[in-house]
N, C-alpha and C positions, 0 to 999 in steps of 0.2 A: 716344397714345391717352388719352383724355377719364377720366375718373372714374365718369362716369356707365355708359360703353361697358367699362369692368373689371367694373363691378358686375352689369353686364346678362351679360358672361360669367362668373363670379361662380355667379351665381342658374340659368344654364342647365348648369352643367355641376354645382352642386347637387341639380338638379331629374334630371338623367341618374344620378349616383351615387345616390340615393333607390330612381331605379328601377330600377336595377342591383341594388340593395340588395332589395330586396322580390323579385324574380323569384327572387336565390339563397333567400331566406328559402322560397319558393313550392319550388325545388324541391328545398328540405332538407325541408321539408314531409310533400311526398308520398314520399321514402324512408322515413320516421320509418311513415306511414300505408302501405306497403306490408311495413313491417316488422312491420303487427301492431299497432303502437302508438295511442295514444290522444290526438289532438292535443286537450290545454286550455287552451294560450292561445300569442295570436302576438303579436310585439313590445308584450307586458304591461310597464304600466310602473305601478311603486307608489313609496314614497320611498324604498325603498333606490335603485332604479336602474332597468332597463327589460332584459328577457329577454326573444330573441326567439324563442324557442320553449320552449313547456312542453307538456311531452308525458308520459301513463304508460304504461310495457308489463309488463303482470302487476303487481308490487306496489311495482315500483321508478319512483319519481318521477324522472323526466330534465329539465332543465336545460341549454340547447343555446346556445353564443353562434355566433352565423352569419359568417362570414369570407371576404368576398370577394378574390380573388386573382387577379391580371393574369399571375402569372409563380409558377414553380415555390414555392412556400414551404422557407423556409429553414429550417434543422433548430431553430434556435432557437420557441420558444411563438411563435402566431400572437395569442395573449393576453396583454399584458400584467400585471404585477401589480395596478396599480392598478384594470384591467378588471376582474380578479379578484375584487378589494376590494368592486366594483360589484356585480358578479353575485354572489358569497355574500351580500351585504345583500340584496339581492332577490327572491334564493328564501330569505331567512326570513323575510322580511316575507310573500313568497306562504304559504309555509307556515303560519305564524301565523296571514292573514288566510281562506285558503281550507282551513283541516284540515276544514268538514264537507264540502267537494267533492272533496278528497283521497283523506276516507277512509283506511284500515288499510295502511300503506305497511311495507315491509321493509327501503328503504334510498332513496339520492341519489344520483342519480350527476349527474356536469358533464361534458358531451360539448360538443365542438367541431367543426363543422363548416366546411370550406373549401372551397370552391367557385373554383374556377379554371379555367382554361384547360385544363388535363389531366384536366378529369371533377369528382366530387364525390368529397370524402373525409371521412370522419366517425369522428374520434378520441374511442375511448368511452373513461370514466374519466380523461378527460386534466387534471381535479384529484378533489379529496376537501375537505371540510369540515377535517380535519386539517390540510392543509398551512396553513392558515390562520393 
């Protein structure tokens, strides 16, 4: 196989996990929005890093990394640390750069969403600013 013909599958099976990627983001989405919640931004990205859902219900600001899954998720984090590292940079930077569309918040939470083959699961509180 050619170089050219790696890269051409390469690019298409990019172009497929994108949109595999956006359809879970879509239907992390609309649980958040039949939960009540307030969707304010989707795969926002600032210089910490890029959050793909920023969402508020009542006074608590949420912070959601989206987690595509072909097979059961293993008990270990579906998040890395360094993901981690990512996503705390990014909702303060969000926070910093958006507190007057914020507004009067109570707390942060980091919820993770997995989306796989067994349904959608959305582990709230699954860090804290602390562990950091």
């Amino acid at each position: 196989m050619g170089m050219v013909a790696r890269r051409e599958i390469r690019a298409r099976q990019g172009r497929k996990n994108a949109l595999a990627g956006a359809m879970a983001e879509d239907s992390v989405a609309q649980r958040y929005s039949a939960r009540g919640a307030d969707l304010l931004a989707r795969r926002h990205r600032n210089p910490g890093g890029e959050i793909d859902i920023v969402a508020r219900q009542d006074d608590i600001l949420i912070f959601v990394e989206v987690k595509r899954r072909g097979r059961k998720v293993a008990d270990s984090s579906p998040v890395a640390e360094f993901q981690w590292q990512r996503l705390e940079a990014a909702a303060n930077h969000y926070i910093l750069s958006h507190n007057n569309a914020v507004g009067d918040i109570a707390g942060v939470r980091f919820d993770v969403a997995v989306v796989g083959e067994s349904g959608l699961e959305i582990i709230e509180n699954a860090r804290s600013f602390e562990q950091s």
